[in-house]
N, CA, C and O atoms as a GROMACS GRO file, in nm:
protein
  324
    1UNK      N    1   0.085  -0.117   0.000
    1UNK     CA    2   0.000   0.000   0.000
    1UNK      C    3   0.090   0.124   0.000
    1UNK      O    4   0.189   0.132   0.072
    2UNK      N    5   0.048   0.224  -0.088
    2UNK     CA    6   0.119   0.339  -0.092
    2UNK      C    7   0.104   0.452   0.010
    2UNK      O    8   0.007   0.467   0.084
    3UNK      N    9   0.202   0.522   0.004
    3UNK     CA   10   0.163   0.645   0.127
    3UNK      C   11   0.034   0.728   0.117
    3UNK      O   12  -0.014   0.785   0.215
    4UNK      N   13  -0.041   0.735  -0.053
    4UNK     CA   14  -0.074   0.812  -0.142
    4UNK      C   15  -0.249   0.758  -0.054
    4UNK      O   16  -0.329   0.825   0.012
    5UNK      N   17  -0.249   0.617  -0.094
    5UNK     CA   18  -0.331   0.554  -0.032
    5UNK      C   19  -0.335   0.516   0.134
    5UNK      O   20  -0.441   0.496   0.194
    6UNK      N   21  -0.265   0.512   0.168
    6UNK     CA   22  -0.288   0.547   0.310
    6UNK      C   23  -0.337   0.661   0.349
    6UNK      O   24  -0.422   0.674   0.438
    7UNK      N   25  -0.281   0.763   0.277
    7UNK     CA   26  -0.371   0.924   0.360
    7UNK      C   27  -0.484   0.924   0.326
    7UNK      O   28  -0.575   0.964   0.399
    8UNK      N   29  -0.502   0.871   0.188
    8UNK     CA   30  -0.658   0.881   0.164
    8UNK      C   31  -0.745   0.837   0.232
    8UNK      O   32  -0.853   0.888   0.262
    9UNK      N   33  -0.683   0.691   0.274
    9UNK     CA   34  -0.820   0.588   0.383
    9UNK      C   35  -0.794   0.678   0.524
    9UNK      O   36  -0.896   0.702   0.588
   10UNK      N   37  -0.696   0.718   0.564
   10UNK     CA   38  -0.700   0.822   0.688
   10UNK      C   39  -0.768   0.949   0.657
   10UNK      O   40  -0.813   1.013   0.753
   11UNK      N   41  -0.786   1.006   0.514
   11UNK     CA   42  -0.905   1.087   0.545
   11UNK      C   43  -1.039   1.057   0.501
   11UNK      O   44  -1.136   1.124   0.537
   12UNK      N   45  -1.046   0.961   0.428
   12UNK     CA   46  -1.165   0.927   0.458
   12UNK      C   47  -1.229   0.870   0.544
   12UNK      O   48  -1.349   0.843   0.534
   13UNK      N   49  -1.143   0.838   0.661
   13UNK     CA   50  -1.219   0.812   0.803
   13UNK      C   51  -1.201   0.937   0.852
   13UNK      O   52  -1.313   0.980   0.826
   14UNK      N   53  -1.160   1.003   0.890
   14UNK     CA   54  -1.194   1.126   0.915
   14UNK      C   55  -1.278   1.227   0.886
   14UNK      O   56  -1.290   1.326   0.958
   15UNK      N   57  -1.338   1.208   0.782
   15UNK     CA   58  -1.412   1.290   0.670
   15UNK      C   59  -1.554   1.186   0.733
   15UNK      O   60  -1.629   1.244   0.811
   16UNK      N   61  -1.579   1.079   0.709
   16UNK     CA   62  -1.709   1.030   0.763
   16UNK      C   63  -1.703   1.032   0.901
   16UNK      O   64  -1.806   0.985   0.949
   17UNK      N   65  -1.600   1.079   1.006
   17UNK     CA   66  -1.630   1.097   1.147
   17UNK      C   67  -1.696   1.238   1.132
   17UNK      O   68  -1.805   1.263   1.182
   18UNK      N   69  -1.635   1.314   1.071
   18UNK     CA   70  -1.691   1.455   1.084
   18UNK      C   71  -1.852   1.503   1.014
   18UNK      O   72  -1.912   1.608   1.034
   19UNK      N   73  -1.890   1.394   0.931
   19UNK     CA   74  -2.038   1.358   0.869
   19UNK      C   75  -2.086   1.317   1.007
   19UNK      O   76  -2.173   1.392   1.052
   20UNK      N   77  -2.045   1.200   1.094
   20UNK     CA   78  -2.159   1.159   1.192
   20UNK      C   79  -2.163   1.265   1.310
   20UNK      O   80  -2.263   1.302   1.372
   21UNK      N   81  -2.043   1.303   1.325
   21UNK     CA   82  -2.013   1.454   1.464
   21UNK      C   83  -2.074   1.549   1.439
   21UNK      O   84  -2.099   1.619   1.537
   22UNK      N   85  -2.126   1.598   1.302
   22UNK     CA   86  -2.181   1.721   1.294
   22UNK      C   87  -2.320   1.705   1.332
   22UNK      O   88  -2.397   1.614   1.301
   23UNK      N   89  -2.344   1.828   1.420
   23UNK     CA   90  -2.501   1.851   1.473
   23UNK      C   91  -2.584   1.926   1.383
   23UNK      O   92  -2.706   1.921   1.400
   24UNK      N   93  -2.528   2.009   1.272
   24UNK     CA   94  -2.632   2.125   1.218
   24UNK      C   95  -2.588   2.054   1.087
   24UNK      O   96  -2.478   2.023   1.041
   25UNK      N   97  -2.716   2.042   1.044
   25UNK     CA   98  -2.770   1.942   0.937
   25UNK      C   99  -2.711   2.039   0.783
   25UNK      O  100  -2.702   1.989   0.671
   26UNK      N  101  -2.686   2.153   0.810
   26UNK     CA  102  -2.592   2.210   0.660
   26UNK      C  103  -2.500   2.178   0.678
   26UNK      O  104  -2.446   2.130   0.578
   27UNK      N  105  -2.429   2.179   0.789
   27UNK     CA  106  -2.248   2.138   0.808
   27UNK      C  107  -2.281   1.995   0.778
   27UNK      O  108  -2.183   1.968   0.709
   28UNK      N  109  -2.364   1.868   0.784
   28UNK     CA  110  -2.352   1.768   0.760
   28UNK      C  111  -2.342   1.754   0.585
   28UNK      O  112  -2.293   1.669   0.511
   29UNK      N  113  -2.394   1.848   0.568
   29UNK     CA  114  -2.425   1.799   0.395
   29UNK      C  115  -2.336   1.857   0.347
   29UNK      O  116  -2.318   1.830   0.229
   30UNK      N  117  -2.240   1.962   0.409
   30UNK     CA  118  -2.076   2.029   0.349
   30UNK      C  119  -2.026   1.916   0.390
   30UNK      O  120  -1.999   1.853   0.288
   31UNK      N  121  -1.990   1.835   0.513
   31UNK     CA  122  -1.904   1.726   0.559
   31UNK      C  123  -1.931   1.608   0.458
   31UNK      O  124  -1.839   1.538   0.414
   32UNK      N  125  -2.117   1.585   0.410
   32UNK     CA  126  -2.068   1.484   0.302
   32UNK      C  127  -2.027   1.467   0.209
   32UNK      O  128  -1.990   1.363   0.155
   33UNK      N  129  -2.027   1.611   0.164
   33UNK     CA  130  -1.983   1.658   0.023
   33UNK      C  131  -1.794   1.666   0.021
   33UNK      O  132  -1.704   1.661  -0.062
   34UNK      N  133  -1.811   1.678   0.157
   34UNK     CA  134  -1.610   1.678   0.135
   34UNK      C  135  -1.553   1.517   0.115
   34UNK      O  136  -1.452   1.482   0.053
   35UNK      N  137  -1.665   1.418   0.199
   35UNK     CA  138  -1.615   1.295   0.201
   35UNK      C  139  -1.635   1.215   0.097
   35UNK      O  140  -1.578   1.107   0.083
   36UNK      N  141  -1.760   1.289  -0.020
   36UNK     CA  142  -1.769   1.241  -0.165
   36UNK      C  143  -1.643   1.260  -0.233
   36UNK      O  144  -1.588   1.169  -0.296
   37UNK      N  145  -1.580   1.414  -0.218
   37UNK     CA  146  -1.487   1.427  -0.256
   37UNK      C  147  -1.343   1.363  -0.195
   37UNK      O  148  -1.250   1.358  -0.275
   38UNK      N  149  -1.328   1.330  -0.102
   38UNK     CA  150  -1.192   1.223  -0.038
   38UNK      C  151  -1.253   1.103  -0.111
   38UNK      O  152  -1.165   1.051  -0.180
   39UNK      N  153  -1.380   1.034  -0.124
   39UNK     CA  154  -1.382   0.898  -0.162
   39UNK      C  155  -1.324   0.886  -0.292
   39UNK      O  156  -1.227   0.812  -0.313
   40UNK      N  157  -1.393   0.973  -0.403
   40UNK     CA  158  -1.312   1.018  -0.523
   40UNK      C  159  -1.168   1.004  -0.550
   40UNK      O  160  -1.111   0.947  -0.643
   41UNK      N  161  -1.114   1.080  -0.429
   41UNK     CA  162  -0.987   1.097  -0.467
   41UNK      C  163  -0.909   0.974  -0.417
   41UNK      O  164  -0.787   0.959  -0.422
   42UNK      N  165  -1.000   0.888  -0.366
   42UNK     CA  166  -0.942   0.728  -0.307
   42UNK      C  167  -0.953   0.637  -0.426
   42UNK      O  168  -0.865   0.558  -0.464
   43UNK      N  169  -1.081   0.659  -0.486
   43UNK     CA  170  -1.073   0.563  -0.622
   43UNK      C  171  -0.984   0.601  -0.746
   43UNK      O  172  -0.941   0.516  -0.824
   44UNK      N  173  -0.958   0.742  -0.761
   44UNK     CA  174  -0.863   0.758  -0.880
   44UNK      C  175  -0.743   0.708  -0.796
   44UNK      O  176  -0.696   0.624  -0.873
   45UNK      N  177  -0.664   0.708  -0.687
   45UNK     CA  178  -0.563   0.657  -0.654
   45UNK      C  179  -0.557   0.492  -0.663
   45UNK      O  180  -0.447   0.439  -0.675
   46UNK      N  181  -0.662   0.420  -0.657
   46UNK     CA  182  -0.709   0.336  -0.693
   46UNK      C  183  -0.719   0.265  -0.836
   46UNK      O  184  -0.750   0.150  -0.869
   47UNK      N  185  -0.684   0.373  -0.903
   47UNK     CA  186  -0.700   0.338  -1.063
   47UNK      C  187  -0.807   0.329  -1.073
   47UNK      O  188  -0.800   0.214  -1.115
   48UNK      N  189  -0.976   0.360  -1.073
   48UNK     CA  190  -1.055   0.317  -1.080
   48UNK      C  191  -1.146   0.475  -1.106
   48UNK      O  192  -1.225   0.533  -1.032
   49UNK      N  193  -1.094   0.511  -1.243
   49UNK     CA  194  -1.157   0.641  -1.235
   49UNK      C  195  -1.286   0.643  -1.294
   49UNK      O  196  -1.356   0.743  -1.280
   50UNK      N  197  -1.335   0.519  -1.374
   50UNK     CA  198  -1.504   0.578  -1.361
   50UNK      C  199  -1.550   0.534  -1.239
   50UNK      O  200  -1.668   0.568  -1.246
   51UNK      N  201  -1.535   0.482  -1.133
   51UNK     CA  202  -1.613   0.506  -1.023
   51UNK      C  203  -1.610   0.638  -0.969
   51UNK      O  204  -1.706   0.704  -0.932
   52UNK      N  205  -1.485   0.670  -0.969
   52UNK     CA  206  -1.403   0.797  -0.894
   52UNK      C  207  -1.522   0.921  -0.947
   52UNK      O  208  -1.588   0.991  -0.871
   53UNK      N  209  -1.525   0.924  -1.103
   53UNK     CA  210  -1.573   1.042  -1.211
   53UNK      C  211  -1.757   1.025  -1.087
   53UNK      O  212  -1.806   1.117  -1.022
   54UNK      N  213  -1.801   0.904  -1.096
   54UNK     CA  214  -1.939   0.888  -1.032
   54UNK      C  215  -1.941   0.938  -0.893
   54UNK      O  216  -2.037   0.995  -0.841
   55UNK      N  217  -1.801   0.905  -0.823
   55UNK     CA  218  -1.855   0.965  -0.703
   55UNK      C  219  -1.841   1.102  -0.642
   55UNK      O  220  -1.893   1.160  -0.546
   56UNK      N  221  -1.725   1.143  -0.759
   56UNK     CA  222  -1.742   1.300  -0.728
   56UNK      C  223  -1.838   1.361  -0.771
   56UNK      O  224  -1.883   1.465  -0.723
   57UNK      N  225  -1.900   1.278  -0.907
   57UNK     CA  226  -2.052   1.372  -0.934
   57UNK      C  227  -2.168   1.412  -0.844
   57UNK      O  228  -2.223   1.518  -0.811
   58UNK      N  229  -2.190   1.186  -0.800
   58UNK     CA  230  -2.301   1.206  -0.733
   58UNK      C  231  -2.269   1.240  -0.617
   58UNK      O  232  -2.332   1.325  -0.554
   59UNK      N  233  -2.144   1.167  -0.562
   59UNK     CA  234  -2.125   1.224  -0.383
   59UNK      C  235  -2.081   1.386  -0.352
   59UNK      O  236  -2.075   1.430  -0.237
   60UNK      N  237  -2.056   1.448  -0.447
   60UNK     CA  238  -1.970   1.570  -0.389
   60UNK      C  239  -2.090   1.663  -0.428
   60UNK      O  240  -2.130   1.737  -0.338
   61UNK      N  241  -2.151   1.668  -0.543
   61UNK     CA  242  -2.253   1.754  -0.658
   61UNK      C  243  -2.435   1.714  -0.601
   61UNK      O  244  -2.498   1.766  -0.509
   62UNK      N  245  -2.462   1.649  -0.660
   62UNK     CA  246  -2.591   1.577  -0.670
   62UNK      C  247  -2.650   1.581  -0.568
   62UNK      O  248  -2.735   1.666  -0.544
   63UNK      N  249  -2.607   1.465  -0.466
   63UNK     CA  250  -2.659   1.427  -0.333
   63UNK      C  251  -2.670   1.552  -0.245
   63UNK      O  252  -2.776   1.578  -0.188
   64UNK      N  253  -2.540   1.644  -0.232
   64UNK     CA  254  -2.552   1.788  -0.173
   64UNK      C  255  -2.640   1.836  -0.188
   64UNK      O  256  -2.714   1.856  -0.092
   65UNK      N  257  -2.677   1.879  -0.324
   65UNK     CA  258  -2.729   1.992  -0.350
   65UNK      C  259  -2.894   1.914  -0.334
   65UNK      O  260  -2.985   1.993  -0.309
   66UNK      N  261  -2.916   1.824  -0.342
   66UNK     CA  262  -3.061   1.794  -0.277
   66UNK      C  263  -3.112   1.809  -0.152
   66UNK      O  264  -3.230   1.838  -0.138
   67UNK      N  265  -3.030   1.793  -0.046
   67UNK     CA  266  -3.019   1.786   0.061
   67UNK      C  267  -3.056   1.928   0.114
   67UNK      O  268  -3.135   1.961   0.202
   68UNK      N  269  -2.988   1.990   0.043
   68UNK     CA  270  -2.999   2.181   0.076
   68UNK      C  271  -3.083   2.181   0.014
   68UNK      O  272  -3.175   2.202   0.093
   69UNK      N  273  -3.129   2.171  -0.092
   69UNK     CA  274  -3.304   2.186  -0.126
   69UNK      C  275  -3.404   2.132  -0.030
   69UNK      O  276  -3.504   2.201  -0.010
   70UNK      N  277  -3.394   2.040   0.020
   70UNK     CA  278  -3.466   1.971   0.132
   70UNK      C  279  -3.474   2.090   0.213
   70UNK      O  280  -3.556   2.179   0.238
   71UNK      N  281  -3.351   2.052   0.244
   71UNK     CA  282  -3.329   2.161   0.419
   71UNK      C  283  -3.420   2.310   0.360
   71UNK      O  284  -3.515   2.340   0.433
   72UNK      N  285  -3.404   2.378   0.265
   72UNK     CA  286  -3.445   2.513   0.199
   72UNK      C  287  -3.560   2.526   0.218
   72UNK      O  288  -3.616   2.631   0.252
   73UNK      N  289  -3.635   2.367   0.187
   73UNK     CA  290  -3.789   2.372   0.167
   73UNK      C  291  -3.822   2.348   0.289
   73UNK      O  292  -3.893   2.448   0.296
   74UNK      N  293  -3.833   2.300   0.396
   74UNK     CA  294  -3.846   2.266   0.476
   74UNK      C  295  -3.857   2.384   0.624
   74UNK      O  296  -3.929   2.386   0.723
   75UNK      N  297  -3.726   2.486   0.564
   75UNK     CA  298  -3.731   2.641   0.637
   75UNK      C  299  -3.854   2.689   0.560
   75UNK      O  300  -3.948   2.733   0.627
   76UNK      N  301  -3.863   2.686   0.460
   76UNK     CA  302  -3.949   2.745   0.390
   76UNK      C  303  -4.111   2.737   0.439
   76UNK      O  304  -4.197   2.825   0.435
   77UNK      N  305  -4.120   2.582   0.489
   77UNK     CA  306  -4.266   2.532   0.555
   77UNK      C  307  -4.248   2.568   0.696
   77UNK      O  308  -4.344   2.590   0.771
   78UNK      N  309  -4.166   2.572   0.721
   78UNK     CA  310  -4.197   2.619   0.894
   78UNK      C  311  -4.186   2.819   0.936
   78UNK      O  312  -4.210   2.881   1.040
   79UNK      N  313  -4.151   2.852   0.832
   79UNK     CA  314  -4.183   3.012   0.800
   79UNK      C  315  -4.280   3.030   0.754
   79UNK      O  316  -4.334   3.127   0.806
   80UNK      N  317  -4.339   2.982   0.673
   80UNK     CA  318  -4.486   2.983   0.664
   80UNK      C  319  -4.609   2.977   0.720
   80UNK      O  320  -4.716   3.028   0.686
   81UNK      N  321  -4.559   2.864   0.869
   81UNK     CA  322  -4.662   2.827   0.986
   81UNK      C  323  -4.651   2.941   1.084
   81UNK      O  324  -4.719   2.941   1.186
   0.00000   0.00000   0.00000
């Protein structure tokens, strides 16, 4: 195993500790979006860049930005009440 790959699996445990530690549900969806982006950068070290290309789309892009739409709409219904 390379050094290259070792930091990566050390931040990507770090990166999903800081997804389950976070209490305020936007910092969770920045924390998952950073750990889409470490997983990414674990599979291109990996050689394995169409997974890598998928998970920076959906994990770093996609999944985020729904989440904050959620959360958006959701302020949105309780400002309303």
């Amino acid at each position: 195993m390379t050094g290259l790959v070792a930091a990566l699996l050390l931040l990507t445990a770090l990166s999903g500790l800081l997804v389950v530690l976070a209490r305020d549900p936007r910092r969770q969806v920045f924390a998952l979006s950073g750990n889409g982006l470490v997983l990414g950068l674990l599979f291109l070290a990996l050689q394995a860049p169409d997974v890598a290309l998928s998970e920076i789309a959906v994990g770093t892009a996609i999944t985020p930005l729904l989440f904050l739409a959620t959360l958006a709409a959701i302020a949105m219904d309780r400002a309303k009440r």
